[in-house]
Kinemage of the C-alpha trace (Angstrom):
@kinemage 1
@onewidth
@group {chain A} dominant
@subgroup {mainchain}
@vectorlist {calphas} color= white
{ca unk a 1} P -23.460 -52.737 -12.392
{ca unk a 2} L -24.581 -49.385 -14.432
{ca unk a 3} L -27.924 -50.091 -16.031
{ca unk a 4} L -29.644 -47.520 -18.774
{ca unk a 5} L -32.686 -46.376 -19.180
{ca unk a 6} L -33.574 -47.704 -23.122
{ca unk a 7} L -37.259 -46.704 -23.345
{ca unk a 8} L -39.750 -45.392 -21.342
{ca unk a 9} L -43.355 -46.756 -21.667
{ca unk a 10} L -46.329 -44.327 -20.691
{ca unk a 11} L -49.269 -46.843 -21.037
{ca unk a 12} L -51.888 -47.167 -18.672
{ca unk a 13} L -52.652 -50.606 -20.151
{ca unk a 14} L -49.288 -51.938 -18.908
{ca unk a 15} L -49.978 -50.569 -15.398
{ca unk a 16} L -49.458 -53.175 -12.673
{ca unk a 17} L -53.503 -53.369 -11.852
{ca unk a 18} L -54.173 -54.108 -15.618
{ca unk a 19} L -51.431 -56.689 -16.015
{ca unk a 20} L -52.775 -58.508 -13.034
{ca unk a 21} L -56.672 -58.412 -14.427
{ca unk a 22} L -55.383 -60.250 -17.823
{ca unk a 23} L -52.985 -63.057 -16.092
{ca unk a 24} L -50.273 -61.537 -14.107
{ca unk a 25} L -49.320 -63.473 -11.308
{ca unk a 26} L -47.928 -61.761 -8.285
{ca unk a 27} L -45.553 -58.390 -8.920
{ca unk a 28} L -42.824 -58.520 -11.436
{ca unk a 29} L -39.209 -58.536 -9.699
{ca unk a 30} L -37.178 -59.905 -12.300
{ca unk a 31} L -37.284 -61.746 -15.740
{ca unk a 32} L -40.450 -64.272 -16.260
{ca unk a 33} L -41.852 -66.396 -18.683
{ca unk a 34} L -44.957 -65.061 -20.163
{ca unk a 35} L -48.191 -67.345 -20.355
{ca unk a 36} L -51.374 -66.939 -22.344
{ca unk a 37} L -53.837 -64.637 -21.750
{ca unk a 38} L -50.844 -62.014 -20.405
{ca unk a 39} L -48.496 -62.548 -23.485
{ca unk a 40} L -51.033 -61.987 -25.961
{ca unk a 41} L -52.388 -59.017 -24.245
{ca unk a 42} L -49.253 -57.648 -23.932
{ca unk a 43} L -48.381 -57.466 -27.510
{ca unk a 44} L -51.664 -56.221 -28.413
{ca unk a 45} L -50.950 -53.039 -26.344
């Protein structure tokens, strides 16, 4: 499978360590449902 590149976020609010501090559970390895705090923080950003 060929996979492209669409976008390319540079945003140190979306880094890993911040993710984790507002709800992220464990490292993301593949497609997830998003809970509350982590989805709204997300689209704030």
């Amino acid at each position: 499978m060929e996979l492209k590149l669409l976008n390319k976020l540079d945003d140190d609010q979306l880094d890993l360590e911040f993710l984790q501090d507002n709800g992220l559970k464990g490292n993301v390895q593949g497609p997830m449902t998003l809970k509350e705090p982590l989805k709204s923080y997300i689209q704030k950003s």
